[in-house]
N, C-alpha and C positions, 0 to 999 in steps of 0.2 A: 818408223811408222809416223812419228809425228812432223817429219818434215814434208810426207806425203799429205798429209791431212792441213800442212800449212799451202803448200801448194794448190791444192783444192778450193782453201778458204779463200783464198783468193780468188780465183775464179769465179767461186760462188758470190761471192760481193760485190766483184766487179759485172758482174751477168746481170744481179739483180737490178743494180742502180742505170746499169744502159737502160734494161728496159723498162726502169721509171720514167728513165729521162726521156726514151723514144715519145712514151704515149704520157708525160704530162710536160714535155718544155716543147715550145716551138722553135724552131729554127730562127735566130737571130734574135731571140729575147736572151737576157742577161738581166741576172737575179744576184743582188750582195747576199753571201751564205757565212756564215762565223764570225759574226761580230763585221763581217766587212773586210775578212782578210782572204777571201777566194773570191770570186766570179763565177757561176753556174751558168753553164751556156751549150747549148746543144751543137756538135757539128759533127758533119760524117767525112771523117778522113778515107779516100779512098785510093790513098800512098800511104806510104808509112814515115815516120818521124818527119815532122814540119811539112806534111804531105809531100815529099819528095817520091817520085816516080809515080803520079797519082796520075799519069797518061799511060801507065804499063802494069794495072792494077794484077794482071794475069801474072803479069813476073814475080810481082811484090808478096803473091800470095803464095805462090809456088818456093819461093825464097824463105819465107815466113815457116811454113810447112817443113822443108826441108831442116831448118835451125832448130826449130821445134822437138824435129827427132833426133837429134842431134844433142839438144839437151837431155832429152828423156834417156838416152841411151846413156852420158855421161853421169845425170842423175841416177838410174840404178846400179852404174860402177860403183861408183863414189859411194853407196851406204853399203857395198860389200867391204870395202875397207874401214878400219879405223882411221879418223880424220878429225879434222877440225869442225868445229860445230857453225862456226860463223859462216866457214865455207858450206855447210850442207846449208845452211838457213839461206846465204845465197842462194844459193842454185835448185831452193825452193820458192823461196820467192821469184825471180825471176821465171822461172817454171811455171806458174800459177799464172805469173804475166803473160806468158808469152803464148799459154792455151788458150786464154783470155781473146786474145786478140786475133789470132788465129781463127778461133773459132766466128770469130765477127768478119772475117776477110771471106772463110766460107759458105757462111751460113746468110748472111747480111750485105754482101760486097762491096764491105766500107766498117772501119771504127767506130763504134761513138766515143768521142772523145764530151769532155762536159766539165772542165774545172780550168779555169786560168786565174791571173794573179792579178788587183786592180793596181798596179804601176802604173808610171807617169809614161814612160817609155813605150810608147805604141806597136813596133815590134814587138818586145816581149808580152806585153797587155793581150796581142790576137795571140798567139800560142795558146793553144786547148792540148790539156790534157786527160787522162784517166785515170783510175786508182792503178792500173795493169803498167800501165808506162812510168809511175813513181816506184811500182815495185820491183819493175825490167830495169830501173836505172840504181835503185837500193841495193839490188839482189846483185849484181854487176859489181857495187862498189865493196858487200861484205866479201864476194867471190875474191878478190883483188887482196883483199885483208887476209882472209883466210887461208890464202896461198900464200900467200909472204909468215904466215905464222906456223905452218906448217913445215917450210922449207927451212927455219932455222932451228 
């Protein structure tokens, strides 16, 4: 139960803060946020990661949708079994991410993404991300831990 309700929490935080950011940042302003160690910036991804396929957003969604269920399905196996806890915390978090986002590709027909990193390096500097795509890439790496700690 509680990794359903981590799951959730996610969602719910990352919903919230899109639609702050929808109706108080404009598009192309950039705000230093912690001290100066993030970038607050509004942008509507309407691809998914580094807007890749954002000319086939119908696929992307459909794609999205598809993996989505595909977690949910492995997410309620997996707390039928006794397992690894890191792995269930993955593939809550990641879960949470991935409704997240989905739900924006739906509902929205586009991401808000809103957080990048003030580096020198200018490619990495435009990358926008969300709390949903830290927690699809966190949730991915305990998943990865969690399987290797279970297997032996």
């Amino acid at each position: 139960m509680i990794y359903a309700i981590l799951a959730a929490l996610v969602f719910c935080l990352d919903w919230e803060i899109k639609n702050q950011i929808e109706k108080g940042v404009t598009e192309g302003e950039e705000k230093s946020i912690v001290k100066g160690l993030l970038l607050l910036r509004k942008h509507h991804n309407k691809g998914a990661f580094l807007n890749l396929g954002e000319t086939r957003s119908g696929f992307v969604t459909g794609l999205s949708i598809m993996l989505t269920i595909v977690l949910t399905v492995l997410f309620l196996v997996t707390f039928s079994f006794r397992g690894s806890r890191l792995l269930k915390t993955g593939l809550a978090l990641l879960l949470g991410g991935a409704y997240s986002n989905t739900y924006d590709r739906l509902h929205r027909h586009y991401v808000v993404d809103y957080v990048s990193f003030p580096v020198k390096n200018k490619v990495i500097r435009r990358i926008v991300f969300n709390i949903s795509d830290f927690c699809i890439m966190i949730g991915a790496l305990f998943m990865v831990l969690g399987s290797a700690e279970s297997a032996t």
